[in-house]
VOKEKOL-852603 format. One record per residue: x, y, z negated of N, C-alpha, C, O in turn; residue in three letters. Coordinates in pm, 1 decimal. Last residue first. Layout:
N
     n_c1     n_c2     n_c3    ca_c1    ca_c2    ca_c3     c_c1     c_c2     c_c3     o_c1     o_c2     o_c3 martor
        X        Y        Z        X        Y        Z        X        Y        Z        X        Y        Z    ALA
...
# end
This chain:
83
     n_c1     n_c2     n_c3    ca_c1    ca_c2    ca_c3     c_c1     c_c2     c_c3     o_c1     o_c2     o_c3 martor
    927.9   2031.1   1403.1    871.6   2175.6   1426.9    819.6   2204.0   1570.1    773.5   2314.6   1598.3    UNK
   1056.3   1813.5   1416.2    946.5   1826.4   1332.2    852.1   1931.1   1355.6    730.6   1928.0   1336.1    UNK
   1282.1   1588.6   1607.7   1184.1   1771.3   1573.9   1094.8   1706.8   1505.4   1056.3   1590.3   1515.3    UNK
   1526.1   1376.4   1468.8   1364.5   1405.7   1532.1   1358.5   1557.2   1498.2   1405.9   1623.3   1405.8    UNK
   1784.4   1145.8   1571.7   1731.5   1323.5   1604.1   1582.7   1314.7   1574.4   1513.5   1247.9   1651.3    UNK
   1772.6    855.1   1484.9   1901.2    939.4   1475.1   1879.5   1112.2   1511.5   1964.1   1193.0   1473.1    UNK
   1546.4    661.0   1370.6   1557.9    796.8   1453.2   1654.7    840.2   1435.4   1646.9    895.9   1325.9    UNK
   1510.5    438.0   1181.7   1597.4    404.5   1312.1   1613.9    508.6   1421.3   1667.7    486.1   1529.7    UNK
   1238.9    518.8   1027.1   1354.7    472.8   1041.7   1427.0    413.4   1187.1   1370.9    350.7   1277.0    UNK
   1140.7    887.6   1036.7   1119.9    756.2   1039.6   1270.8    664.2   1069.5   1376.2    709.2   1114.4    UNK
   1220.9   1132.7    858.9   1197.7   1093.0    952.6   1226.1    919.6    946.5   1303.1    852.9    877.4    UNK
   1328.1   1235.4    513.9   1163.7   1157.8    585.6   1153.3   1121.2    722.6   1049.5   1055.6    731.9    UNK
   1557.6   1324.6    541.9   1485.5   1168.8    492.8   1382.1   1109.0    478.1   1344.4    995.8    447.7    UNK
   1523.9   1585.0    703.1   1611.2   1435.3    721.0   1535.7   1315.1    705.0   1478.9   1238.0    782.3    UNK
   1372.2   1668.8    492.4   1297.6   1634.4    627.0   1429.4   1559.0    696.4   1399.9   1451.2    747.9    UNK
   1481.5   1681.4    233.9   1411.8   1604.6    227.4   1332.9   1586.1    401.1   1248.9   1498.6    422.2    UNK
   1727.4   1847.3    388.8   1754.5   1715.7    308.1   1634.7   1628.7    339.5   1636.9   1537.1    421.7    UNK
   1595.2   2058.6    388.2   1633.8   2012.9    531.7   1675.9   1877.7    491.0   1654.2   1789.0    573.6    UNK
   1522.7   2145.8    121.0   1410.8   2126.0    221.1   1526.4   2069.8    359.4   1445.6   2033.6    444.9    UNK
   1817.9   2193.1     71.5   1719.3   2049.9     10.5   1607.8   2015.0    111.2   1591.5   1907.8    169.4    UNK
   1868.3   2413.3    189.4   1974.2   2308.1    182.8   1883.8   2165.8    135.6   1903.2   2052.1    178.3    UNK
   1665.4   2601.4     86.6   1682.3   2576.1    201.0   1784.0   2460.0    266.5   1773.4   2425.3    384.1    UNK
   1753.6   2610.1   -221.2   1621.1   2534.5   -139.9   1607.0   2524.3      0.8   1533.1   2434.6     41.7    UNK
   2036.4   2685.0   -169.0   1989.3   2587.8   -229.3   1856.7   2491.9   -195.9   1845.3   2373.7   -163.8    UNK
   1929.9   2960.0    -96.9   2042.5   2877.9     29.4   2069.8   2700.0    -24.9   2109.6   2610.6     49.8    UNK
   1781.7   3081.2   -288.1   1729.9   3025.7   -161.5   1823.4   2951.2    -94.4   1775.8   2863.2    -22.6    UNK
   1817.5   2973.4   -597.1   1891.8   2977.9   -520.1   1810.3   2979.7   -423.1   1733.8   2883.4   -430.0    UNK
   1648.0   2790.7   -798.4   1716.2   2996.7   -826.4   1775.4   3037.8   -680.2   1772.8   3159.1   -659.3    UNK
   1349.0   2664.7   -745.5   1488.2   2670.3   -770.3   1526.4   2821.1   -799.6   1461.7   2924.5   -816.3    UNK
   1088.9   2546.7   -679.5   1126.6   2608.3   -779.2   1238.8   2600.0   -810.1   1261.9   2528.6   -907.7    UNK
    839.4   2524.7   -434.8   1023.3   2466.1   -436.5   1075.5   2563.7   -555.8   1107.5   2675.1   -514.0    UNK
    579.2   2513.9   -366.6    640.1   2534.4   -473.2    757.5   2450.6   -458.0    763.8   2328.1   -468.3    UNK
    362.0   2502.8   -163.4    446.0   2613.1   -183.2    526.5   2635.2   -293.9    552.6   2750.1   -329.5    UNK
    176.9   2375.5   -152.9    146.7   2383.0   -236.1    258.5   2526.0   -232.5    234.3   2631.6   -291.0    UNK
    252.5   2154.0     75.4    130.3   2179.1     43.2     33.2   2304.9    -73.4    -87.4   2326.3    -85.7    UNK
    475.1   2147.7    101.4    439.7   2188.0    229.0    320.8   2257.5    175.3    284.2   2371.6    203.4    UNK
    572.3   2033.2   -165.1    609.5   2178.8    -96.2    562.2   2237.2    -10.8    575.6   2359.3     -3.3    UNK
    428.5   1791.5   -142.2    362.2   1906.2   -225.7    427.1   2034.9   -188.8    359.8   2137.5   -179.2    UNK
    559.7   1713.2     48.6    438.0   1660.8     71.0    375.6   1803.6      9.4    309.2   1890.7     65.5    UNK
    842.1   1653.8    -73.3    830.4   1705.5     68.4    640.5   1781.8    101.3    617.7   1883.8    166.4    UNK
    750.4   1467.9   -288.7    811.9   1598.2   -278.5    820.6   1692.1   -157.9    800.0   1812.6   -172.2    UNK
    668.5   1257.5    -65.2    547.9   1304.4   -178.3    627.2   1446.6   -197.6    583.3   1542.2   -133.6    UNK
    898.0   1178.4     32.1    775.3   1201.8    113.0    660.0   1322.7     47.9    600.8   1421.5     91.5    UNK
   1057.9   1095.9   -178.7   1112.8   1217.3   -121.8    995.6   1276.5    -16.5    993.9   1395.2     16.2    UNK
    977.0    872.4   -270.4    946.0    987.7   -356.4    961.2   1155.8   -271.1    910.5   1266.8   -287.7    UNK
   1003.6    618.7   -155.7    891.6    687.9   -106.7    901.5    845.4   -167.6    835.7    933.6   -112.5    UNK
   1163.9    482.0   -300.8   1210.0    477.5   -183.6   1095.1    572.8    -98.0   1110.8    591.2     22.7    UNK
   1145.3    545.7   -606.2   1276.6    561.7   -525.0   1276.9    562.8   -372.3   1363.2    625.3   -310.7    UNK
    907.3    753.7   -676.6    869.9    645.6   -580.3   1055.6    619.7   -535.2   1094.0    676.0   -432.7    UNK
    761.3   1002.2   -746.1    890.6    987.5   -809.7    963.9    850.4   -807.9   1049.9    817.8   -889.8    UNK
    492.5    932.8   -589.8    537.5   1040.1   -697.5    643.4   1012.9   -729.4    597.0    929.6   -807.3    UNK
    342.8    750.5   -504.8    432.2    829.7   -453.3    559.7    878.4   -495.6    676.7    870.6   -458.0    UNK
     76.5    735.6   -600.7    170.4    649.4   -657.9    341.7    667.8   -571.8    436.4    592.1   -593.2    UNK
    -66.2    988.7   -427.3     32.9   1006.7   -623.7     89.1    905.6   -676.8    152.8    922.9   -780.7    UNK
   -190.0    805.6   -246.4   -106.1    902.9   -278.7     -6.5    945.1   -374.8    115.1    927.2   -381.0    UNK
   -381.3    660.3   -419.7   -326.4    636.0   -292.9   -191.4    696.8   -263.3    -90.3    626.7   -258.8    UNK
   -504.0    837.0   -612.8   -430.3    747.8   -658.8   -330.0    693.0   -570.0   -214.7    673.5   -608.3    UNK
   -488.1   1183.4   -442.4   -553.9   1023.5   -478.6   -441.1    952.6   -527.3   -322.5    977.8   -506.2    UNK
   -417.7   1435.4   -391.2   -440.5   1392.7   -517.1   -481.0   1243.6   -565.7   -499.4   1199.8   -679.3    UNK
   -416.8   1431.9    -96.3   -309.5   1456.1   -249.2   -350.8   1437.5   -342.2   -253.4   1402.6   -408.9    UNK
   -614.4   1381.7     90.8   -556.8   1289.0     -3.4   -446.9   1314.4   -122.5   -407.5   1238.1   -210.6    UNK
   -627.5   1610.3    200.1   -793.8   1594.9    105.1   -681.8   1513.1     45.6   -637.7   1562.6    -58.1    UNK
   -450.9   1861.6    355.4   -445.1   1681.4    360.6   -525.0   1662.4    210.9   -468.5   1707.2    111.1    UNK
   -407.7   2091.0    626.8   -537.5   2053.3    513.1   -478.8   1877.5    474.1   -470.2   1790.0    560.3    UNK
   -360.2   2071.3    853.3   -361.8   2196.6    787.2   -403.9   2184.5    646.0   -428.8   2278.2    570.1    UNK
   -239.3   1930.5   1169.1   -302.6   1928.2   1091.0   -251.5   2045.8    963.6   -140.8   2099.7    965.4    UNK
    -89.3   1997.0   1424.6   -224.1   2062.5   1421.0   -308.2   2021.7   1307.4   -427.5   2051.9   1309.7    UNK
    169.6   1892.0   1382.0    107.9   2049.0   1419.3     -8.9   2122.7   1381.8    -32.7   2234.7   1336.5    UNK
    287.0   1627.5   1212.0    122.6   1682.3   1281.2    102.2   1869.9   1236.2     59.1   1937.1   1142.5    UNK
    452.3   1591.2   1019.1    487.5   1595.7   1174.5    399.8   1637.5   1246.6    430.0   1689.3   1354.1    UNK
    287.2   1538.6    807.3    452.5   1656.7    759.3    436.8   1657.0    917.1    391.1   1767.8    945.1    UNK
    138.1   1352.8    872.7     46.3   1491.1    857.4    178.0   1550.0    844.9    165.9   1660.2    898.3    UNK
    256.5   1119.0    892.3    215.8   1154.7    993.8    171.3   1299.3    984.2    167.8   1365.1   1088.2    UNK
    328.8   1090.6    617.3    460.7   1119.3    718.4    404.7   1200.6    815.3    448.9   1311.6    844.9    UNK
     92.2   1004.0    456.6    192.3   1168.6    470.6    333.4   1184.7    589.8    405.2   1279.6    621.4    UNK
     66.5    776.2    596.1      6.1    888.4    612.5     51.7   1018.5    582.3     52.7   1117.8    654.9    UNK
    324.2    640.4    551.4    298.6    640.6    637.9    185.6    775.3    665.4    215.4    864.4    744.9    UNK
    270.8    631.5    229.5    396.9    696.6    336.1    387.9    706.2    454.5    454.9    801.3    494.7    UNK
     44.5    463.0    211.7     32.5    611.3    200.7    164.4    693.7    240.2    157.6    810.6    278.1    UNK
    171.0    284.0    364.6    102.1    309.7    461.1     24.8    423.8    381.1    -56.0    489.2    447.1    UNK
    353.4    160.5    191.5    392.3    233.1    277.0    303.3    280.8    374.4    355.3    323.0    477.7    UNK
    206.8    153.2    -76.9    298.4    206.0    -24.0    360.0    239.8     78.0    426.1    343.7     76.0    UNK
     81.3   -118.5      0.0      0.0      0.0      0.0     86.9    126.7      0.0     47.6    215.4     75.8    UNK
# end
């Protein structure tokens, strides 16, 4: 079940035209949460969603946010756009 709520947040971080994801808060979802091999999806997930990267540093959060979209592209992609 894990990976196919990874799977759904993957698809909405890469989806242009989506704006809105109802599932954050589900159990579905939130088992996510701090997930060794899923966690970075969910973190990724709530920044997009929520606007909260709480650091001191912008060149810091801007160094992580490119981290966590690295490590969310799917496996065996050596380049993906996101944007």
């Amino acid at each position: 079940m894990k990976a196919t709520a990874a799977q759904a947040v993957s698809e909405f971080i890469r989806s242009p035209d989506l704006f809105q994801f109802d599932l954050f808060e589900s159990p579905t979802i939130t088992q996510l949460k701090g997930d060794s091999e899923y966690g970075h999806l969910y973190q990724l997930l709530e920044i997009i969603l929520n606007g909260n990267l709480s650091v001191s540093s912008p060149t810091w959060a801007a160094r992580y946010f490119t981290w966590l979209l690295i490590k969310s592209r799917p496996k065996g992609v050596v380049c993906s756009v996101l944007f």
